[in-house]
N, C-alpha and C positions, 0 to 999 in steps of 0.2 A: 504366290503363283509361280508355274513353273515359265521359266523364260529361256529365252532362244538365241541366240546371236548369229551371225554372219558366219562364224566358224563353227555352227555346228554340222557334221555330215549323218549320213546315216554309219558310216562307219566311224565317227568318232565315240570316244568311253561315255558314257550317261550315269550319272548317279541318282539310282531308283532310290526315294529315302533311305539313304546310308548304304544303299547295298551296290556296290561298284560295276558297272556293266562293260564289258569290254567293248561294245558296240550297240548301235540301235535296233537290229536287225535280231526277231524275235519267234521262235520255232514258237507255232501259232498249235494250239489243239488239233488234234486229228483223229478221229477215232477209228483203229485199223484195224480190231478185232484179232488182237494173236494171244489172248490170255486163255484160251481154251473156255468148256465148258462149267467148270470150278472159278474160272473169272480170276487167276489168278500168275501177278508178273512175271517173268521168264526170263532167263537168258537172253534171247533170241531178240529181246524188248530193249534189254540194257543193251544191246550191241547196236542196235538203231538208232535210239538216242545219243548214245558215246559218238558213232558216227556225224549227228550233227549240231557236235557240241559246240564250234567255232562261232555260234550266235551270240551274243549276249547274255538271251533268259530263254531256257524252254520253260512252254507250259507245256504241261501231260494232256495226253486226251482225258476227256471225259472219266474221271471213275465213281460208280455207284456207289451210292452213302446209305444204302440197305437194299433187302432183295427183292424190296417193294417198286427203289430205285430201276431195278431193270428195265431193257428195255430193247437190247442190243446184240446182236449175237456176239459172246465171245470178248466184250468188253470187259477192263477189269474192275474189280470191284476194292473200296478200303474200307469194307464194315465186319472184316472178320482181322480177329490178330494174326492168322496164316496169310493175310494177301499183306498187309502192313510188313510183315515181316517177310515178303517176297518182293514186296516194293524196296526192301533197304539196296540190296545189291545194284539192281536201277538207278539210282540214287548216286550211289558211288559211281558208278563206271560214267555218269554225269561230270560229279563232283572233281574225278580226277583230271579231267580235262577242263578244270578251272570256271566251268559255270552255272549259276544259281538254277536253278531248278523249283518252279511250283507243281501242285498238284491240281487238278481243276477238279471240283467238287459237281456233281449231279444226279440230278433225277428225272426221269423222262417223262415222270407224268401220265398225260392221255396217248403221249406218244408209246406204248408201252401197249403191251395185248395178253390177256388171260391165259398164255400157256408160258408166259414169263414167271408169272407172281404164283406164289405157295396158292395150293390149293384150287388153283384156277380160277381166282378170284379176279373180279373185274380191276384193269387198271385206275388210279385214280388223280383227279383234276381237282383246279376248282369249283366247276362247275359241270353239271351233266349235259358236254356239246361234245357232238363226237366231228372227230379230225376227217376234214372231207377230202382224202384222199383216195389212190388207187387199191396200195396193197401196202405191209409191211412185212418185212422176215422175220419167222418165229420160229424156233423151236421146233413147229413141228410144219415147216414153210411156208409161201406168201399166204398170206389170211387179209382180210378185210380188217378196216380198222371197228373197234368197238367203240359205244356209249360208254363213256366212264364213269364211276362213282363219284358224285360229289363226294369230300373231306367232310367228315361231322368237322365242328368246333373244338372239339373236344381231342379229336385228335391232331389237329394241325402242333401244339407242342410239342407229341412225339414224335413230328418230322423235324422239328428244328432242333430237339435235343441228337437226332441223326446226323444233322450237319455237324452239332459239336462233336460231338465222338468222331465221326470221316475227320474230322478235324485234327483231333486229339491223336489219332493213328497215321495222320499223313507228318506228323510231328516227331513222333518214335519212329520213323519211316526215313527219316533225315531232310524231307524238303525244306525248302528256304521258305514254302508261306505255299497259300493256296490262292485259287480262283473262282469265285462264287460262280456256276453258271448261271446265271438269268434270265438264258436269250434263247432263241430259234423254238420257239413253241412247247419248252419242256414247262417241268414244274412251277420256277420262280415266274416266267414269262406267264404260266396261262392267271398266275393272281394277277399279276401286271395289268396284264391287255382288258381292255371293257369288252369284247370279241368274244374271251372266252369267260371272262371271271361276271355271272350274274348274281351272286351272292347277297344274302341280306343282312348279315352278321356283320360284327368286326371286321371279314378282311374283304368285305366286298362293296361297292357301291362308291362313294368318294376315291379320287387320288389317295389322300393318306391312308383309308382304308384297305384300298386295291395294294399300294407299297408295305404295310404291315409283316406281311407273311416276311418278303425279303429284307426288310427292319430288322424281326427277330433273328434272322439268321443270320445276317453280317454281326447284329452284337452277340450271338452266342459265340462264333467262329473267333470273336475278337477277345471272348476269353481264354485262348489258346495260343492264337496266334496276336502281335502287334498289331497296330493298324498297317504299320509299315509294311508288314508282311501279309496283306488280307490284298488282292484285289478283284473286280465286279465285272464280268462279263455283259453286254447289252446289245440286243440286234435291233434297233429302231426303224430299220429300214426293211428288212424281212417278213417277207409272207411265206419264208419254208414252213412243214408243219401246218399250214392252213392259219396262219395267223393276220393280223393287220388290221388297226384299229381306227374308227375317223377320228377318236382323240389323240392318236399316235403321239404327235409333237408336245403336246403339255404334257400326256405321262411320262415321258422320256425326260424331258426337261425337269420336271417335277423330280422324278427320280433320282436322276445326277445330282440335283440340289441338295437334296437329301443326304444322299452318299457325301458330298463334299462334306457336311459337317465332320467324320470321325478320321479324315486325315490317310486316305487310307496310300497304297502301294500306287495304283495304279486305277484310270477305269478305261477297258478296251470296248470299241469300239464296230461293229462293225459297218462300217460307213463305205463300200461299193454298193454297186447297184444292180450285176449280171448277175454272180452264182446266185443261185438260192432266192432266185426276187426279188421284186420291192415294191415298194407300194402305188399303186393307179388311186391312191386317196388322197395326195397332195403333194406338195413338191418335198423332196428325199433329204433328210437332217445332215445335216456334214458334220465336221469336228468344230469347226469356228462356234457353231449352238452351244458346242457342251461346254468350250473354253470358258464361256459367259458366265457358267453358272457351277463349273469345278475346276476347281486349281489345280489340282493335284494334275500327276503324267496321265497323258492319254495316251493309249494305244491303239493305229488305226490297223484296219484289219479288213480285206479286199480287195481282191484283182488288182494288189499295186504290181510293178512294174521295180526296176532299180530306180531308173527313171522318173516316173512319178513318186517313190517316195523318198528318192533323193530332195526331191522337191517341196514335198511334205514337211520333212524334217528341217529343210531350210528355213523354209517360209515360218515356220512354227504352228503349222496345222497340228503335229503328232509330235509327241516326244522319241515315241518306237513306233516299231511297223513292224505288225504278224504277218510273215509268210507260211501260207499252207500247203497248193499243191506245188508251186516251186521246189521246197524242202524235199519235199516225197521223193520225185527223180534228182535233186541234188542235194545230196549230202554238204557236200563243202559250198554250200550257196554263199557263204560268207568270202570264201577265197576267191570265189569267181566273180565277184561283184570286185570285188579291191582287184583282181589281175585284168579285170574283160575280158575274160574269157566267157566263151560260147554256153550255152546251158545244154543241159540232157534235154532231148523227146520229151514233153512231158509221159509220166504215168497212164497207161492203160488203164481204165478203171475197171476193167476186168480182175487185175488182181492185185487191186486194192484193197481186197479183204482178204486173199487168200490164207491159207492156216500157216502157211512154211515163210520162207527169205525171199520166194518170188516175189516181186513186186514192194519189196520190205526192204531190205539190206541186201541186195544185189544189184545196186545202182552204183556203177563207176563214178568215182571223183573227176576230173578233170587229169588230172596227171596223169590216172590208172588207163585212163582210157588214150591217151596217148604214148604209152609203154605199148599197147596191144595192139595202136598200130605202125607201130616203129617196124 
């Protein structure tokens, strides 16, 4: 089990199975949309990331593991050898600034709309319950969301032989390891949840059968990458995506169980309660649940503060702590946290998708911005 002492801070070194963290404080997924319409990494990507390399461990946002996967404007994608091999340079300009770097693997699922997928083929779940929300952005702009195709049986292997291959290319790509995503109402989460998954086959009906699908794909992904190098994203608290189950708490626990047997890197977390929802079905899981039933690092992820996960990492709630829109407006969040210094404005979410550096990589450091007003 992992354990905690009195001197641990968030800025002190962590060692993630074998791989040396120079701090606790971890660039959290984000999905910014600058890989253009071909879905493929850029310059512009490496330069953001390099920017806030001073963390410990980035994970990547989100990238599609086929073009089934889609779901996103402008996301990138690791199911062709051209995006793998435009991932490498990414990588490095990481790498050179001394820190390990994952890739996070996904699929969106029902969240995903027919002018995404080849042929205009309906997106697909596991089950046929459509996402009761307002509108998504597509391709060819806001649309209602659709009914999804339920998965034959028959095909769900060729989506886990997808993981392995995203797998295999995030590998030749130079990452340190990947991150299953499982959470916020995409693919792994809708077998998950009883909400969406009504299935009568193998992967539907039972816990173990509802965890199946995500079974297969941590062991395919594990013959690629180590355990050490594998770790499992999980939203138990989230109803973004139109999700939230009255079983919530045993599947989530059930799950972590599970995961704890193959040893893996990591399992994150996201245990706040504001962004993105939570649940009105019972009282909201913490990290002390999952402690119980996985040993391995946790990483919590949520409206922390320095403050609260200074705290966090004291106490031994988390090992790490994913900051999301912190990072965005501050680059050097690592420096400003060790100096107390002030934070940037948060991000406009206006142009947080934008195509260009607005809103990207035009965010002053702490130093920069007091050169400018000297």
């Amino acid at each position: 089990m992992i354990t905690q002492t009195l001197a641990a801070t968030l800025l002190s070194p962590f060692n993630l199975a074998g791989l040396l963290l120079k701090n606790r404080v971890v660039m959290a997924p984000l999905t910014r949309g600058r890989a253009g319409k071909e879905r493929i990494p850029n310059a512009l990507m490496a330069e953001y990331y390099a920017q806030r390399a001073s963390v410990g461990l980035i994970i990547s946002e989100g990238a599609t593991i086929s073009k089934q996967a889609n779901g996103w404007l402008n996301s990138p994608g690791i199911y062709s050898k051209e995006q793998a091999q435009a991932w490498k340079p990414v990588v490095d300009a990481v790498h050179a600034k001394g820190t390990p770097f994952f890739l996070q693997l996904w699929h969106t699922g029902r969240a995903s709309h027919s002018s995404f997928q080849e042929n205009g083929q309906l997106p697909v779940s596991a089950s046929a319950i459509k996402l009761n929300d307002d509108y998504i952005h597509t391709p060819i702009g806001k649309q209602p969301y659709e009914t999804p195709r339920a998965l034959e049986t028959n095909e769900i292997p060729l989506i886990v032989e997808d993981y392995r291959q995203a797998a295999q290319r995030a590998k030749y790509a130079g990452f340190d390891g990947v991150e299953v995503h499982a959470g916020y109402g995409y693919l792994i989460d809708e077998f998950l949840q009883s909400k969406t998954n009504q299935r009568t086959d193998q992967y539907g009906g039972s816990l173990e059968n509802r965890y199946r699908f995500l079974k297969e794909i941590v062991e395919a992904v594990l013959t690629v990458f180590p355990a050490s190098r594998v770790g499992v994203r999980l939203t138990p608290n989230s109803t973004y995506n139109d999700m939230g189950s009255p079983d919530f708490r045993e599947t989530f626990l059930y799950v972590a169980q599970q995961l704890n047997t193959y040893g893996l890197s990591y399992l994150a977390l996201i245990d706040g309660l504001e962004f993105n929802g939570f649940h009105q079905l019972g009282e909201p899981m913490g990290t002390g649940e999952f402690r119980d039933v996985f040993t391995g690092a946790i990483m919590a992820n949520s409206d922390y503060t320095q403050e609260t996960a200074s705290a966090a990492v004291q106490d031994g709630s988390a090992d790490l702590i994913g900051f999301g829109r912190p990072i965005i407006s501050n680059p050097d969040l690592v420096e400003r946290f060790a100096n107390g210094w002030s934070l940037n404005p948060p991000a406009d979410t206006s142009v947080w998708f934008s195509a260009d550096r607005e809103g990207y990589t035009d965010f002053p450091t702490y130093l920069e911005s007091q050169v400018a007003q000297a």
